[in-house]
DRENDRENDREN-218993 format. One record per residue (C-alpha): residue in three letters; x, y, z. Coordinates in nm, 3 decimals. Last residue first. Layout:
// residues N
code_c1_c2_c3
ALA_X_Y_Z
...
***
This chain:
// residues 257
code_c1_c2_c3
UNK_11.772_9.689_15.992
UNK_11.390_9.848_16.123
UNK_11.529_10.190_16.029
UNK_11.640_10.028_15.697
UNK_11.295_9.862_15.639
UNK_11.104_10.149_15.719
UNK_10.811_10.067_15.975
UNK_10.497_10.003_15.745
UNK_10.289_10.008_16.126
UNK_10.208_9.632_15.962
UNK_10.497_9.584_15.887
UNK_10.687_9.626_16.185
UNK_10.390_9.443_16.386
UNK_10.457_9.125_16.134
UNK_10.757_9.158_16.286
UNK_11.102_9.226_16.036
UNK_11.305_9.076_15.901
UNK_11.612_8.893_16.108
UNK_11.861_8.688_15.847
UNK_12.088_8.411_15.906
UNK_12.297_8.317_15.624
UNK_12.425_7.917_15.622
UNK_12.790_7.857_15.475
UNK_12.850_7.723_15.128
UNK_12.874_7.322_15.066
UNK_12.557_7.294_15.202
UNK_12.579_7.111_15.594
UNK_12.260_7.038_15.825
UNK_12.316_7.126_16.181
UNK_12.678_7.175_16.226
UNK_12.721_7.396_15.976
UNK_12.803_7.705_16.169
UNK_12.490_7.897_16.109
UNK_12.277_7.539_16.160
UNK_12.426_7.514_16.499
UNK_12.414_7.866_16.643
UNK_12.053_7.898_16.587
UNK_11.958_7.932_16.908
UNK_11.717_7.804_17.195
UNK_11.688_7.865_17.536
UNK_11.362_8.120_17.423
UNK_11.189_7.966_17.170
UNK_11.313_8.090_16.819
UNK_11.122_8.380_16.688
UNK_11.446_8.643_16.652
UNK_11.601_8.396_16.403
UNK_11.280_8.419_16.220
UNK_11.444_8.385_15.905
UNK_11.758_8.068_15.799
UNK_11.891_8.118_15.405
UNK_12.056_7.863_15.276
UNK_12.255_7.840_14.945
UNK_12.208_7.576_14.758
UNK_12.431_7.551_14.390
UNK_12.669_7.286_14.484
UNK_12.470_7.150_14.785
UNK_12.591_6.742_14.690
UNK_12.176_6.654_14.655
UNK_12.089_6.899_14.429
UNK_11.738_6.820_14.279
UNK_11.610_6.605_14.603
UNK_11.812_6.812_14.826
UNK_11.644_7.154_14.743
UNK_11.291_6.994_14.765
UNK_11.365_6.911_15.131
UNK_11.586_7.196_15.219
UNK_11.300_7.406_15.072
UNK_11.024_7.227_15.252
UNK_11.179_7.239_15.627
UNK_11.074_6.916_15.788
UNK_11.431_6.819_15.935
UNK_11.510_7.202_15.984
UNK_11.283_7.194_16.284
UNK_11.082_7.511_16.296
UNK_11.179_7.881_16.474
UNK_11.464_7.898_16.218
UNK_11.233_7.989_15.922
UNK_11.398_7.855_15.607
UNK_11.465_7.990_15.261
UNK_11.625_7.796_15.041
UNK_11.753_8.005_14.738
UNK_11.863_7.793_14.458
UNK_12.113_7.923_14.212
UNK_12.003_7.753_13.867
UNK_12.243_7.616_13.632
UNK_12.204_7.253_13.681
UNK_11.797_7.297_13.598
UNK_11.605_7.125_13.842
UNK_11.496_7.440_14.075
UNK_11.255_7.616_13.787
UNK_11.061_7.287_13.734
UNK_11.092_7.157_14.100
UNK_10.908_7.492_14.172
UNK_10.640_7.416_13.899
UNK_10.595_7.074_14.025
UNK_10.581_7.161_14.405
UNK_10.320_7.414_14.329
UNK_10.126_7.157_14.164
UNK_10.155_6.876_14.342
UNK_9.975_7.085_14.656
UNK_9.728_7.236_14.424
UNK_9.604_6.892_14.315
UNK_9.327_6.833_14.575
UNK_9.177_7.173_14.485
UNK_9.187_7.504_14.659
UNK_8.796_7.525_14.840
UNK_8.994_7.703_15.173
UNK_9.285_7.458_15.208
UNK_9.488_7.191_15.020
UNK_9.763_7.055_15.266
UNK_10.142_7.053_15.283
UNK_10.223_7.386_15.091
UNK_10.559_7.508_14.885
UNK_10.536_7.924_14.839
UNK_10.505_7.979_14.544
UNK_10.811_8.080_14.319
UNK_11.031_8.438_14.311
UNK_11.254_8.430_14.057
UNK_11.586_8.611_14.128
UNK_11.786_8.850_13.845
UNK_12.052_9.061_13.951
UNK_12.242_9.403_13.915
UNK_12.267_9.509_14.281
UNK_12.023_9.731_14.420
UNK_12.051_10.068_14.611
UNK_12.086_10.307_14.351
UNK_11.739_10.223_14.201
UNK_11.559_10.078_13.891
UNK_11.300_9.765_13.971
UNK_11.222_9.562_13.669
UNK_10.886_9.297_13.691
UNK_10.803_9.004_13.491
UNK_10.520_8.822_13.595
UNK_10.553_8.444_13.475
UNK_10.301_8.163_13.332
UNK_10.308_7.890_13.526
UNK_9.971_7.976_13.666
UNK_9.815_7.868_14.035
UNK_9.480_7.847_14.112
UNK_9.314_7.986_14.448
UNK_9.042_8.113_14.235
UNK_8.828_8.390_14.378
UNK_9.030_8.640_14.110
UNK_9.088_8.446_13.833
UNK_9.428_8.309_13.748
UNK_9.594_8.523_13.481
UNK_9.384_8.834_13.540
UNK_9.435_8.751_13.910
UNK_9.786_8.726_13.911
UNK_9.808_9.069_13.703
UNK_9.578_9.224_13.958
UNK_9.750_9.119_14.231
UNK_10.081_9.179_14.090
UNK_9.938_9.567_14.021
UNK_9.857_9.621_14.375
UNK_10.210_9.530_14.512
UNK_10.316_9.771_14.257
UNK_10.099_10.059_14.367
UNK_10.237_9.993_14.681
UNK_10.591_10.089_14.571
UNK_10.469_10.401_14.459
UNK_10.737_10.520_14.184
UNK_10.596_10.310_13.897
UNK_10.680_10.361_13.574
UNK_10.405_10.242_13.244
UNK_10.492_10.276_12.894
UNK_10.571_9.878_12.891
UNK_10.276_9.760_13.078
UNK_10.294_9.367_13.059
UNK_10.649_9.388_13.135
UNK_10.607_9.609_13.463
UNK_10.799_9.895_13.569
UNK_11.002_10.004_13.868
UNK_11.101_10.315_14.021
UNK_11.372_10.430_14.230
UNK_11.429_10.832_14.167
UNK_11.759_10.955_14.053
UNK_12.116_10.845_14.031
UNK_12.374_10.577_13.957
UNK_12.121_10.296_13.824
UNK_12.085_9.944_13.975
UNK_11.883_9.727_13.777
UNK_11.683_9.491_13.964
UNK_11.525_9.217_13.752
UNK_11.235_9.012_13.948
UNK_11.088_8.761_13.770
UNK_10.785_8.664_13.986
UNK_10.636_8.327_13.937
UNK_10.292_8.307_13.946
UNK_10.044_8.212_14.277
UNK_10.238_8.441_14.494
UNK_9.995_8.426_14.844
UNK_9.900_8.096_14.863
UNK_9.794_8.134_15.201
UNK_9.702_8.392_15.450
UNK_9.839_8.782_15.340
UNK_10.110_8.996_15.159
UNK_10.119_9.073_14.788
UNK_10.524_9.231_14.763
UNK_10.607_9.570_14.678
UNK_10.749_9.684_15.056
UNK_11.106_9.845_14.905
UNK_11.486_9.741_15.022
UNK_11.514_9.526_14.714
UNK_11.720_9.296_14.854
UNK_11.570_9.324_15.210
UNK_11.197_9.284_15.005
UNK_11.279_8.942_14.875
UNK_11.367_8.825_15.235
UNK_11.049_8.966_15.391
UNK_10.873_8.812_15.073
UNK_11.036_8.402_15.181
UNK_10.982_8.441_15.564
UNK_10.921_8.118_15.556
UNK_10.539_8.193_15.571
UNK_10.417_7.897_15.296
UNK_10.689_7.705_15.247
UNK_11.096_7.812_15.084
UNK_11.220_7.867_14.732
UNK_11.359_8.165_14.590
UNK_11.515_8.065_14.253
UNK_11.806_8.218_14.091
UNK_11.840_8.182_13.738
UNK_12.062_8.103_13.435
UNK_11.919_8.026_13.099
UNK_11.878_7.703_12.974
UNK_11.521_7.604_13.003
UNK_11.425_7.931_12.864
UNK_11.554_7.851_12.538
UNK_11.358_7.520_12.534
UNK_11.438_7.200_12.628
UNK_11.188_6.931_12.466
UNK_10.858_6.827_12.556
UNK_10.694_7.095_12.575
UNK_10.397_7.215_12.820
UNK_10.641_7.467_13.061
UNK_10.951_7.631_13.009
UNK_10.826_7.944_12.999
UNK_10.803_8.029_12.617
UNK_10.542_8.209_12.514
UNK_10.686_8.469_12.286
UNK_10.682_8.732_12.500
UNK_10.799_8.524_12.818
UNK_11.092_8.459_12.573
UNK_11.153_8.765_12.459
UNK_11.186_8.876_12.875
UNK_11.425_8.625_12.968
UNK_11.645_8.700_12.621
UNK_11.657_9.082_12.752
UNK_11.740_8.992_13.135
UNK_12.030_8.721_13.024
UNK_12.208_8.992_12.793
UNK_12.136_9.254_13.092
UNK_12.341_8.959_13.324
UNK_12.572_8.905_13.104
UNK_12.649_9.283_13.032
UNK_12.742_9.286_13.412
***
């Protein structure tokens, strides 16, 4: 547990003092620290996922390239009290409305990267979320991994989302995340893909199959969930968010569990 903290507090001096592991040449400090990365395409299923753990709606929703930073998500679990979370780049600041959150990574992503651009930034959002219901842990949430450039993004935005997400995913002591939507055929999932070429035994994948409840009907996941389909070295976890209808009548996320 004091790990973890000492990990949170050297993650956030770094993003202070610039370092993020990109545009040098030579390890750097944040190069070596420990992480778990959240890696899946474009509508995986990748927010709904982030939002279980959390157990709060306080993630940018919407078409495209949705998260265009990395999100360094710190949960802190506290004994008592009110949930609330606060934002590196406003240190006096708590926020207790979770959508006021969601808000405030818009505007920090678009301070960073313009707000008609559909540019991405290496350049992380740090945000700490206090509340009895979390477990002490860091993830990293990355853009969502894309096949084609669309709506005036340019040529290069494709390489360049799977750059910074290969950047994060490389290091041997980072925790990958693959997130995979079990309605599609795990042959051209991205994450698995991407996850493979950096860890190619499955020592430090763990795979995480949504939209269980989407498959076609006759089908079923039973395969992949008991290794059959594509084997990590740790076992498959299915997960069921919930509908885009849930959300969008903000249906509470335990009621929907």
């Amino acid at each position: 547990e004091s790990l973890i903290s000492l990990v949170n507090k050297i993650q956030r001096a770094c993003t202070a003092l610039g370092d993020h592991g990109e545009g040098s040449s030579l390890p750097t400090l944040w190069d070596s620290l420990p992480a778990i990365a959240v890696v899946g395409g474009q509508s995986s299923g990748k927010s709904s996922v982030l939002e279980s753990v959390v157990g709060k709606d306080f993630l940018p929703r919407g078409a495209g390239i949705v998260t265009r930073r990395p999100l360094v998500l710190q949960l802190h679990r506290i004994d008592e009290g009110k949930e609330y979370a606060e934002f590196m780049h406003l240190p006096k600041k708590k926020f207790s409305d979770f959508a006021a959150v969601r808000q405030e990574i818009s505007d920090e992503t678009d301070r960073e990267t313009g707000r008609s651009s559909k540019v991405i930034s290496t350049v992380p959002i740090h945000l700490s979320i206090f509340s009895p219901n979390v477990v002490n842990l860091t993830l990293v949430d990355l853009p969502g991994l894309t096949k084609v450039a669309v709506d005036g993004q340019p040529e290069s935005i494709v390489q360049d989302i799977e750059n910074m997400v290969r950047s994060f995913i490389e290091k041997p002591n980072c925790i990958i995340l693959a997130i995979s939507p079990a309605n599609q055929d795990l042959a051209t999932s991205d994450a698995i893909k991407i996850s493979r070429e950096v860890d190619p035994k499955g020592d430090r994948t763990f795979g995480v199959l949504t939209k269980i409840d989407l498959m076609d009907q006759g089908t079923n996941a039973v395969d992949i969930l008991e290794g059959r389909g594509y084997k990590l070295r740790y076992p498959w976890v299915g997960v069921v968010n919930r509908s885009q209808a849930d959300i969008n009548k903000s249906v509470d996320m335990i009621a929907a569990r």
